[in-house]
PQR file with spaces between the fields and no chain letter, atoms N, CA, C, O and H, PARSE charges and radii, in Angstrom:
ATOM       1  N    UNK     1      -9.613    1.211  -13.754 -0.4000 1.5000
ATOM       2  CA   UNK     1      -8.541    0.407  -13.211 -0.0000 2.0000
ATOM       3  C    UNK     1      -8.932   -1.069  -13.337  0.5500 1.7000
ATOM       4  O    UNK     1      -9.962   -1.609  -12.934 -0.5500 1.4000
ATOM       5  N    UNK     2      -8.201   -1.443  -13.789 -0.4000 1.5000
ATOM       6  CA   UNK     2      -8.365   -3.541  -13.739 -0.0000 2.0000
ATOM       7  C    UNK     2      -8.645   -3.982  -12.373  0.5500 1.7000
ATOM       8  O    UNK     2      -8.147   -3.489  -11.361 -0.5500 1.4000
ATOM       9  H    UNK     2      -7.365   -1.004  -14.116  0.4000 1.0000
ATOM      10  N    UNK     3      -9.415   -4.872  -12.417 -0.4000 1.5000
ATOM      11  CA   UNK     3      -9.627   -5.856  -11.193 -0.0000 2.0000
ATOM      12  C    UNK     3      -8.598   -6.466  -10.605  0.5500 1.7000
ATOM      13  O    UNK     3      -8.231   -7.195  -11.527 -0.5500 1.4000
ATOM      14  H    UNK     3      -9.819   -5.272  -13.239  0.4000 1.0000
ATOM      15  N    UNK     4      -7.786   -6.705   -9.605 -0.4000 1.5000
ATOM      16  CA   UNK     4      -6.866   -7.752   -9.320 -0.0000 2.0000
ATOM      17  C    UNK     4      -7.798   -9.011   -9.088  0.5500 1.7000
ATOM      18  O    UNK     4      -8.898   -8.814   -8.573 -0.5500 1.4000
ATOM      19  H    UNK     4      -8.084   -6.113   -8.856  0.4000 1.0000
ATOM      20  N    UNK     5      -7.418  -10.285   -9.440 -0.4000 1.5000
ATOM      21  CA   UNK     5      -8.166  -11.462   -8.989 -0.0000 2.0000
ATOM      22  C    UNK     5      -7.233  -11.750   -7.675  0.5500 1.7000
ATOM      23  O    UNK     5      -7.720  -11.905   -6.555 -0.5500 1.4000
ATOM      24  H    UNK     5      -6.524  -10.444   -9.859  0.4000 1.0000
ATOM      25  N    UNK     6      -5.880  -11.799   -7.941 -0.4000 1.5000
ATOM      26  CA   UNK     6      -5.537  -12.378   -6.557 -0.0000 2.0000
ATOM      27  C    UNK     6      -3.822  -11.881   -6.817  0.5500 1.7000
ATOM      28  O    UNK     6      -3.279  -12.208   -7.872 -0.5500 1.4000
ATOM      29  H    UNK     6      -5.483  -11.673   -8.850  0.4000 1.0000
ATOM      30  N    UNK     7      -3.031  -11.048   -5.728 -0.4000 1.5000
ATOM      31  CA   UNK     7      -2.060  -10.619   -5.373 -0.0000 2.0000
ATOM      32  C    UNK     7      -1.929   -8.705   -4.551  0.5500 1.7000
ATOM      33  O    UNK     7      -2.745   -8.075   -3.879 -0.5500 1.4000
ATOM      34  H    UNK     7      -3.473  -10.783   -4.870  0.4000 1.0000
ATOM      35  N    UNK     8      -0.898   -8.444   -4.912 -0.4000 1.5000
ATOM      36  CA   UNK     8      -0.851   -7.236   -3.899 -0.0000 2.0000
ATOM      37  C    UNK     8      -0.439   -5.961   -4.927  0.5500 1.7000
ATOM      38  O    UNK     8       0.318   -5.949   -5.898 -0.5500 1.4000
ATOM      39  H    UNK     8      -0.234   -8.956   -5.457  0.4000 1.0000
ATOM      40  N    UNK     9      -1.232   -4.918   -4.328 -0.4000 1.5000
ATOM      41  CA   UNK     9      -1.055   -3.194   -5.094 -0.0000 2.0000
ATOM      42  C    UNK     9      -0.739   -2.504   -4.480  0.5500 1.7000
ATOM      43  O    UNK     9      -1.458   -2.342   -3.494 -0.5500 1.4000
ATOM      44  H    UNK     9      -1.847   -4.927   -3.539  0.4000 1.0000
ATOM      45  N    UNK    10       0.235   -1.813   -4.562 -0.4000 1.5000
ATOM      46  CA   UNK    10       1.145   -0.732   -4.022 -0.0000 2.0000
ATOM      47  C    UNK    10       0.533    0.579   -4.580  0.5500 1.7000
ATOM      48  O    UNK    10       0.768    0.900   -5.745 -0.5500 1.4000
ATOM      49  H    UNK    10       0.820   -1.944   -5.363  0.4000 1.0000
ATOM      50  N    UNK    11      -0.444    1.538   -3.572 -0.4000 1.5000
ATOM      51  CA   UNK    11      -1.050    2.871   -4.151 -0.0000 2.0000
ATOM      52  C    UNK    11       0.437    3.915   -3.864  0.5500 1.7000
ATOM      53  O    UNK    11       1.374    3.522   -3.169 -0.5500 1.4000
ATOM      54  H    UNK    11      -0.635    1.277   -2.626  0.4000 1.0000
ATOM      55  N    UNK    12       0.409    5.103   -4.461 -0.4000 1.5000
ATOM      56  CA   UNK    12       1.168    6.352   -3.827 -0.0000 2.0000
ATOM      57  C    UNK    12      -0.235    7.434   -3.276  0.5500 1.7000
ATOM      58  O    UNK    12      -1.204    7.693   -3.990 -0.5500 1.4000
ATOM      59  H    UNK    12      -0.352    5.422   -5.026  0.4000 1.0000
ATOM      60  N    UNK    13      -0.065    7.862   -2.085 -0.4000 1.5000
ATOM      61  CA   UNK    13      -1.105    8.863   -1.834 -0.0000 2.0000
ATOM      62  C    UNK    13      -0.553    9.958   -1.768  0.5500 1.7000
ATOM      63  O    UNK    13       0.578   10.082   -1.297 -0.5500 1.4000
ATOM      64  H    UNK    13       0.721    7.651   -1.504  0.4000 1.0000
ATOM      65  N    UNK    14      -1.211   10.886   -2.200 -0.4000 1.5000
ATOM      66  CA   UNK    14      -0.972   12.722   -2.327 -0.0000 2.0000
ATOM      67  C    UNK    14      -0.123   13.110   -1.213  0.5500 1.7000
ATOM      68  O    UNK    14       0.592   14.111   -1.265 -0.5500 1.4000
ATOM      69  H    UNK    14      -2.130   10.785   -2.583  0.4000 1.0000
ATOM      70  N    UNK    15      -0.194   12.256   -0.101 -0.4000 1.5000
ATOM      71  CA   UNK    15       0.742   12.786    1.609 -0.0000 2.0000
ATOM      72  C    UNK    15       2.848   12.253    1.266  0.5500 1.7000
ATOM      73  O    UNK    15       3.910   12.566    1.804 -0.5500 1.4000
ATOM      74  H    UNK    15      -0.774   11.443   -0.059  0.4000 1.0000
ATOM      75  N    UNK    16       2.426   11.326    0.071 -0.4000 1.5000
ATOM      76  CA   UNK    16       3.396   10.829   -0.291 -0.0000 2.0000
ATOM      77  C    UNK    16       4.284    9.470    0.608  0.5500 1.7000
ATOM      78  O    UNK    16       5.462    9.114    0.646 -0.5500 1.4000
ATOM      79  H    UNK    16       1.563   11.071   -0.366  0.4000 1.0000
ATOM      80  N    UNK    17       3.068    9.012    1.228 -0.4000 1.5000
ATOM      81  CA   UNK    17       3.434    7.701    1.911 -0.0000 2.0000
ATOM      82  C    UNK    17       2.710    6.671    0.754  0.5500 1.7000
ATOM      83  O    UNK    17       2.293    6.998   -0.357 -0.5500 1.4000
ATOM      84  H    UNK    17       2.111    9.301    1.197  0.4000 1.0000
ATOM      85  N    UNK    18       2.705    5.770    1.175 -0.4000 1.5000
ATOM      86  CA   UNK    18       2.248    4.414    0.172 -0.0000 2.0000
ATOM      87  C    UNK    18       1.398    3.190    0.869  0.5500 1.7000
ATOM      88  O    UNK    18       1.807    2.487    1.793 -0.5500 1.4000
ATOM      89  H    UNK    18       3.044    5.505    2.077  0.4000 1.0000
ATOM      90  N    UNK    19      -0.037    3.085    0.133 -0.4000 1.5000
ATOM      91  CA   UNK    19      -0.771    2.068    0.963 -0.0000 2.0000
ATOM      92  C    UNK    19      -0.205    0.388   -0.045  0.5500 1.7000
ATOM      93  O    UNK    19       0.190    0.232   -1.200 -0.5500 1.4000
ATOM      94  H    UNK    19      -0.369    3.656   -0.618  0.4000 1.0000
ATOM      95  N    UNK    20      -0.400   -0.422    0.919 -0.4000 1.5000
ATOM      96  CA   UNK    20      -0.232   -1.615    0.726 -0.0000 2.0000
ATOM      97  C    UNK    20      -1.966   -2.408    0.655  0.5500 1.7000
ATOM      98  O    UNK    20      -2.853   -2.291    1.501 -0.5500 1.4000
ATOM      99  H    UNK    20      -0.722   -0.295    1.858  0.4000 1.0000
ATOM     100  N    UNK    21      -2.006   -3.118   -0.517 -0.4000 1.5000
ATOM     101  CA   UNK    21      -3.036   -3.738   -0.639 -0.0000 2.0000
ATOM     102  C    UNK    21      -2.897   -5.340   -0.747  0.5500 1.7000
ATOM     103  O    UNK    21      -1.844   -5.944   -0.952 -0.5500 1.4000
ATOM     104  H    UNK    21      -1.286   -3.213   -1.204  0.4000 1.0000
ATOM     105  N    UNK    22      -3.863   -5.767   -0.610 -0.4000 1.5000
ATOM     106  CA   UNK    22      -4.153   -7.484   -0.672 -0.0000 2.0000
ATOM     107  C    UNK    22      -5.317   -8.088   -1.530  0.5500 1.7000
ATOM     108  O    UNK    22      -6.407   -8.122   -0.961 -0.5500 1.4000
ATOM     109  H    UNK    22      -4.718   -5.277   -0.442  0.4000 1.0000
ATOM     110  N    UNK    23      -5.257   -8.558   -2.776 -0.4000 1.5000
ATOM     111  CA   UNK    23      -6.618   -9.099   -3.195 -0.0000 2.0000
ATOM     112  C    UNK    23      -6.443  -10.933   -2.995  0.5500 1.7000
ATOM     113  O    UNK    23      -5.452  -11.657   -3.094 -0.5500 1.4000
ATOM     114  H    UNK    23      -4.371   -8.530   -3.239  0.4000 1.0000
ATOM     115  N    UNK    24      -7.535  -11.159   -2.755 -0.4000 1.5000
ATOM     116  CA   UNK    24      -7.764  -12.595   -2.919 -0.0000 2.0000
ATOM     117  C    UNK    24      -9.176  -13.017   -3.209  0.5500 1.7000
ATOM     118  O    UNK    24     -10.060  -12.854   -2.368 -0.5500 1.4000
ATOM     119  H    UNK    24      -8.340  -10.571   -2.675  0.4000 1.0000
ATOM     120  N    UNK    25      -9.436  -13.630   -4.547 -0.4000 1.5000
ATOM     121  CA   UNK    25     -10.643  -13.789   -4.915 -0.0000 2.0000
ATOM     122  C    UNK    25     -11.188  -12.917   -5.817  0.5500 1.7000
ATOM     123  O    UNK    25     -12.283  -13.147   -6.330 -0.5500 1.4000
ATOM     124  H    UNK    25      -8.718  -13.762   -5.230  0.4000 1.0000
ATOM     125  N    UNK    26     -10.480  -11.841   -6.092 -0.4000 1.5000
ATOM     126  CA   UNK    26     -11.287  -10.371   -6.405 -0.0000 2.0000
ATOM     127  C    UNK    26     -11.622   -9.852   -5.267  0.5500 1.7000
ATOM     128  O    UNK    26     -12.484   -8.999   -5.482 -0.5500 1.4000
ATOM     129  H    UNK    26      -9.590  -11.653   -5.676  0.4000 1.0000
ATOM     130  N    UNK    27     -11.373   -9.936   -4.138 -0.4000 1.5000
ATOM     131  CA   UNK    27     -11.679   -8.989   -3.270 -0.0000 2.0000
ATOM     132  C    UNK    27     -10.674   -8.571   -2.489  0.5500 1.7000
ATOM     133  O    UNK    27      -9.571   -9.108   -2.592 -0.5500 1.4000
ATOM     134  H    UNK    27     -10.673  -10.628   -3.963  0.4000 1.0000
ATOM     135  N    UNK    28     -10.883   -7.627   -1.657 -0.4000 1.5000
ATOM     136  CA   UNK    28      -9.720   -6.541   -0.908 -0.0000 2.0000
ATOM     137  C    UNK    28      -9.981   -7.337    0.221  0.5500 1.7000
ATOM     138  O    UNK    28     -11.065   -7.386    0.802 -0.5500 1.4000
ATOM     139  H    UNK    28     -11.778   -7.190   -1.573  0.4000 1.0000
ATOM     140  N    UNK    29      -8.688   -8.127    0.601 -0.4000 1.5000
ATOM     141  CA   UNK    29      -9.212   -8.594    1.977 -0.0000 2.0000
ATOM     142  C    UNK    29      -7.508   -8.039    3.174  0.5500 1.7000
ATOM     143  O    UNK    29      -7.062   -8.635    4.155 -0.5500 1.4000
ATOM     144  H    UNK    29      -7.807   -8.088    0.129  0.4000 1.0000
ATOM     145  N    UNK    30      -7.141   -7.108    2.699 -0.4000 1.5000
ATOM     146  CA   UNK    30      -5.714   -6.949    3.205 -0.0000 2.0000
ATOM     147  C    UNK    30      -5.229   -4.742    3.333  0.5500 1.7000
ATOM     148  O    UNK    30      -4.320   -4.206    2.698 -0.5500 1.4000
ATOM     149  H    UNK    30      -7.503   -6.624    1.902  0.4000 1.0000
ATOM     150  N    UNK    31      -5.700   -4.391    3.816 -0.4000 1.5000
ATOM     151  CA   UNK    31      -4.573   -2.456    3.671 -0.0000 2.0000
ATOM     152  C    UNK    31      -4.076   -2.660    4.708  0.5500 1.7000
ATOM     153  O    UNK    31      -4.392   -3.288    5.718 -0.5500 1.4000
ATOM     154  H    UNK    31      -6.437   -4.826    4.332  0.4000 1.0000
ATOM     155  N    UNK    32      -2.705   -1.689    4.182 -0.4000 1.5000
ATOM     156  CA   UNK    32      -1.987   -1.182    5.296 -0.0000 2.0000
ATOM     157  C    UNK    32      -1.445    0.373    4.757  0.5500 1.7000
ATOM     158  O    UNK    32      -0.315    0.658    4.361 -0.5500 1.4000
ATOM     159  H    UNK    32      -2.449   -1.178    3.361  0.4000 1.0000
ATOM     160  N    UNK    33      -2.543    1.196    4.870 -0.4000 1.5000
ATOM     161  CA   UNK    33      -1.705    2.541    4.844 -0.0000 2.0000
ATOM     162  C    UNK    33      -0.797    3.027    5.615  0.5500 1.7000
ATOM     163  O    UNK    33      -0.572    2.709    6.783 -0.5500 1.4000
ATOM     164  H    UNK    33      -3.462    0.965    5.191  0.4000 1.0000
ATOM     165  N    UNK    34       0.041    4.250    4.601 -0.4000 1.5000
ATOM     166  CA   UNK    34       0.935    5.279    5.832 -0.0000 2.0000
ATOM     167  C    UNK    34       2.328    4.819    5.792  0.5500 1.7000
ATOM     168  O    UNK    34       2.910    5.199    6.808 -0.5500 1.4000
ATOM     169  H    UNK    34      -0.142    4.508    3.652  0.4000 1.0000
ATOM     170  N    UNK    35       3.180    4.060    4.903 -0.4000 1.5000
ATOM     171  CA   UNK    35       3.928    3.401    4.736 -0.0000 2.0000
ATOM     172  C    UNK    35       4.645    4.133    4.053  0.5500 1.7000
ATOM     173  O    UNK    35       4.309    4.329    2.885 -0.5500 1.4000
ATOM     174  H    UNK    35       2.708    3.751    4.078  0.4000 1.0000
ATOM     175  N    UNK    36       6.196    4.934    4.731 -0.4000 1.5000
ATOM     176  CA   UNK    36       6.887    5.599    4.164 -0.0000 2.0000
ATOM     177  C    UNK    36       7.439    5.504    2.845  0.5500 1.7000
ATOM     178  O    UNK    36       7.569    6.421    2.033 -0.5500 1.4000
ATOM     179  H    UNK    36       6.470    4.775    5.680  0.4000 1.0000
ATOM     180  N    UNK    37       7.877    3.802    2.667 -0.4000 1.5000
ATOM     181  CA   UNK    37       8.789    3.941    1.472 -0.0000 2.0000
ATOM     182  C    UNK    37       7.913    2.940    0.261  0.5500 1.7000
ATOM     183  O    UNK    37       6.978    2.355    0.806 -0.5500 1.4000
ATOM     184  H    UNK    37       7.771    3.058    3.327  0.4000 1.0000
ATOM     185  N    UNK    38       8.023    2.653   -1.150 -0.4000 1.5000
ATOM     186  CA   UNK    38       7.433    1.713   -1.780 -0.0000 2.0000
ATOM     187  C    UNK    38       8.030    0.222   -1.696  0.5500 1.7000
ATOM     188  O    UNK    38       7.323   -0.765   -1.899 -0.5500 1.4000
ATOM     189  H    UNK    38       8.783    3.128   -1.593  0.4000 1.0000
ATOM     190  N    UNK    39       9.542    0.142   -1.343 -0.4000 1.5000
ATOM     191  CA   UNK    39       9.915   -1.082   -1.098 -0.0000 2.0000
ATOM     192  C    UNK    39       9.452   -1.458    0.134  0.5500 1.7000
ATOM     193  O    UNK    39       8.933   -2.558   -0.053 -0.5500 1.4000
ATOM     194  H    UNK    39      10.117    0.944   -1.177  0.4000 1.0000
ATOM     195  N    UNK    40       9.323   -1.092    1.561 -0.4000 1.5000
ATOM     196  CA   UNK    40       8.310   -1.285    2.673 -0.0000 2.0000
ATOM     197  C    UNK    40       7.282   -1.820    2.704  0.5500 1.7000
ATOM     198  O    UNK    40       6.967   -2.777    3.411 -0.5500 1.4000
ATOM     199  H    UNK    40       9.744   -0.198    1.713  0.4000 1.0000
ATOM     200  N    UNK    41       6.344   -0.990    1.573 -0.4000 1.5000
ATOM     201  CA   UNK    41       5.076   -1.517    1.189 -0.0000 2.0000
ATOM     202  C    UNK    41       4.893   -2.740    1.053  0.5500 1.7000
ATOM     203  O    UNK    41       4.118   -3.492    1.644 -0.5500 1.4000
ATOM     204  H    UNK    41       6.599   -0.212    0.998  0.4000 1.0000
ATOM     205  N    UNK    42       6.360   -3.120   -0.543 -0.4000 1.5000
ATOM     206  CA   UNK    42       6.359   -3.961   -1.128 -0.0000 2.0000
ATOM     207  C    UNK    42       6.321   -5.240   -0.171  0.5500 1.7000
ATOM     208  O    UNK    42       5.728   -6.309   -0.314 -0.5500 1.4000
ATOM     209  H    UNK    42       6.989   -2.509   -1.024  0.4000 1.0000
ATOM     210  N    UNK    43       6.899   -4.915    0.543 -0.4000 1.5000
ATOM     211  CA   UNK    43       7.659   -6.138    1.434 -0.0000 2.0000
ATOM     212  C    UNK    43       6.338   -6.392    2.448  0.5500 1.7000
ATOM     213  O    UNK    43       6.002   -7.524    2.795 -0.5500 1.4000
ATOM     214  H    UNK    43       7.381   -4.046    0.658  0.4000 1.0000
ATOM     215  N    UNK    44       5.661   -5.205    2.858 -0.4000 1.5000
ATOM     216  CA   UNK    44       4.543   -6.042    3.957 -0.0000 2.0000
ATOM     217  C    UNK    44       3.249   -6.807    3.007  0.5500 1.7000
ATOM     218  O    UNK    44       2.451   -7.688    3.326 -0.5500 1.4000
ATOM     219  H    UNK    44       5.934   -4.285    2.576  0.4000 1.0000
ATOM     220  N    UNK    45       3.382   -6.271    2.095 -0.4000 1.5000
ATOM     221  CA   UNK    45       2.121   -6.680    0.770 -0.0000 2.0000
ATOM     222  C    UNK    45       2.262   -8.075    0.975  0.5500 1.7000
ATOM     223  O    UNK    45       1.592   -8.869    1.636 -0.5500 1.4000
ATOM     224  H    UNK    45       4.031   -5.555    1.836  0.4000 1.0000
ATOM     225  N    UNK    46       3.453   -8.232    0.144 -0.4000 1.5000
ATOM     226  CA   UNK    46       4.337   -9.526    0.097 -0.0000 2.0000
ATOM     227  C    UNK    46       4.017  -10.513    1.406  0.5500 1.7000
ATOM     228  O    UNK    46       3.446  -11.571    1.139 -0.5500 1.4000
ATOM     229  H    UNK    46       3.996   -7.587   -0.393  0.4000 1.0000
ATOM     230  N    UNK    47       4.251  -10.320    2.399 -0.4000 1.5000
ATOM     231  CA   UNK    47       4.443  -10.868    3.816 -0.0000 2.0000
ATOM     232  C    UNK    47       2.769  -11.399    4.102  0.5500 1.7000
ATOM     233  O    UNK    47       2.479  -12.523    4.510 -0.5500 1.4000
ATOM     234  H    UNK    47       4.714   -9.461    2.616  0.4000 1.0000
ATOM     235  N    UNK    48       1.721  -10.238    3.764 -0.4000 1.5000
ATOM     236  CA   UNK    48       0.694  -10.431    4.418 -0.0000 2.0000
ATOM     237  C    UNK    48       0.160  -11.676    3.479  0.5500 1.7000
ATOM     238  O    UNK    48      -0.415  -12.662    3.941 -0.5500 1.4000
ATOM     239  H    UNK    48       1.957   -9.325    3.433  0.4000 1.0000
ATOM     240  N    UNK    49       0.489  -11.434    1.866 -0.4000 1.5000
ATOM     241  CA   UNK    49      -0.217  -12.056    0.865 -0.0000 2.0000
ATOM     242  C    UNK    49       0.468  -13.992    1.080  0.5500 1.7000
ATOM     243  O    UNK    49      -0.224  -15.003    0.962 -0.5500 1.4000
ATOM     244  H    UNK    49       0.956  -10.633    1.490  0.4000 1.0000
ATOM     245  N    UNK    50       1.810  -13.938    1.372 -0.4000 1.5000
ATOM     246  CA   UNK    50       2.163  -15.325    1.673 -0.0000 2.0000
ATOM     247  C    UNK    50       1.527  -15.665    2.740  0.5500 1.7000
ATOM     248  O    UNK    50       1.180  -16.844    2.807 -0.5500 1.4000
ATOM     249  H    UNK    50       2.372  -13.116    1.468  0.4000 1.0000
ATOM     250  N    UNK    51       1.144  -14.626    4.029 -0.4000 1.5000
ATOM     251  CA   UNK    51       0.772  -15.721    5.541 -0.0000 2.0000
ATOM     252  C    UNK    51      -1.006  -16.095    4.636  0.5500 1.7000
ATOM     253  O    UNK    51      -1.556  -17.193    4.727 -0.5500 1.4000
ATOM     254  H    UNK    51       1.426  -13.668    3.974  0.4000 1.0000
ATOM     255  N    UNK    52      -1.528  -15.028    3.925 -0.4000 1.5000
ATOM     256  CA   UNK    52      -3.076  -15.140    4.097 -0.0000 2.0000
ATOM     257  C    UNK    52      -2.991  -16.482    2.855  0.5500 1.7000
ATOM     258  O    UNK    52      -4.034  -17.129    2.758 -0.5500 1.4000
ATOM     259  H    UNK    52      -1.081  -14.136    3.852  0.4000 1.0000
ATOM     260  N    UNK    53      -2.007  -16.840    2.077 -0.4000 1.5000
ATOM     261  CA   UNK    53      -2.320  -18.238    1.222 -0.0000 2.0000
ATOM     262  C    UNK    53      -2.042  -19.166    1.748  0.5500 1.7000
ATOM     263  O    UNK    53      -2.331  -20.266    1.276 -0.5500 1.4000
ATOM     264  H    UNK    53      -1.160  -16.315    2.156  0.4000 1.0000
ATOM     265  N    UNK    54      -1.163  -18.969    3.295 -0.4000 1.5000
ATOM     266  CA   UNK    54      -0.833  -20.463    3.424 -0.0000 2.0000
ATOM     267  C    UNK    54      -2.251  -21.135    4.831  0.5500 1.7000
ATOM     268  O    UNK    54      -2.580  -22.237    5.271 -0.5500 1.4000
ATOM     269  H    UNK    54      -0.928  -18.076    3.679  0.4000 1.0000
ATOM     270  N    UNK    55      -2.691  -19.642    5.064 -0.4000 1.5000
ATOM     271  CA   UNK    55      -4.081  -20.590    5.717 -0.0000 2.0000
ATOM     272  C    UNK    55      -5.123  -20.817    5.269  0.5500 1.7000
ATOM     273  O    UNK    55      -6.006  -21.207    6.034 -0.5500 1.4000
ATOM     274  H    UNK    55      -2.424  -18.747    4.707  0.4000 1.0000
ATOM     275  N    UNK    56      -5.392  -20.654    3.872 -0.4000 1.5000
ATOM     276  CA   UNK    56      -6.366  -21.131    3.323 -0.0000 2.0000
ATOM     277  C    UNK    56      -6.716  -22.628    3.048  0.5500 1.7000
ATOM     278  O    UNK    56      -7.763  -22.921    2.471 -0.5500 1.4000
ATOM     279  H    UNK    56      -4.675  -20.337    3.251  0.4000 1.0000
């Protein structure tokens, strides 16, 4: 799998909910599993990845 340097990955897990990820830097600094739908995901990915750039 490619490295993300910096934005958000939407997994599907076998339970068929969807984890939400966060990279910044190359690193995982953001999950939120258990997330029923992929647009949900999309949207908290999204949410977490704008609050965590604007306090840097």
């Amino acid at each position: 799998m490619k490295q993300m340097v910096e934005g958000s990955r939407i997994n599907l897990k076998r339970n068929g909910t969807f984890e939400a990820e966060v990279y910044m830097n190359g690193e995982l600094v953001w999950r939120r599993p258990g997330l029923p739908t992929r647009e949900q995901a999309q949207l908290e990915a999204d949410r977490q990845f704008d609050w965590l750039k604007h306090r840097r």
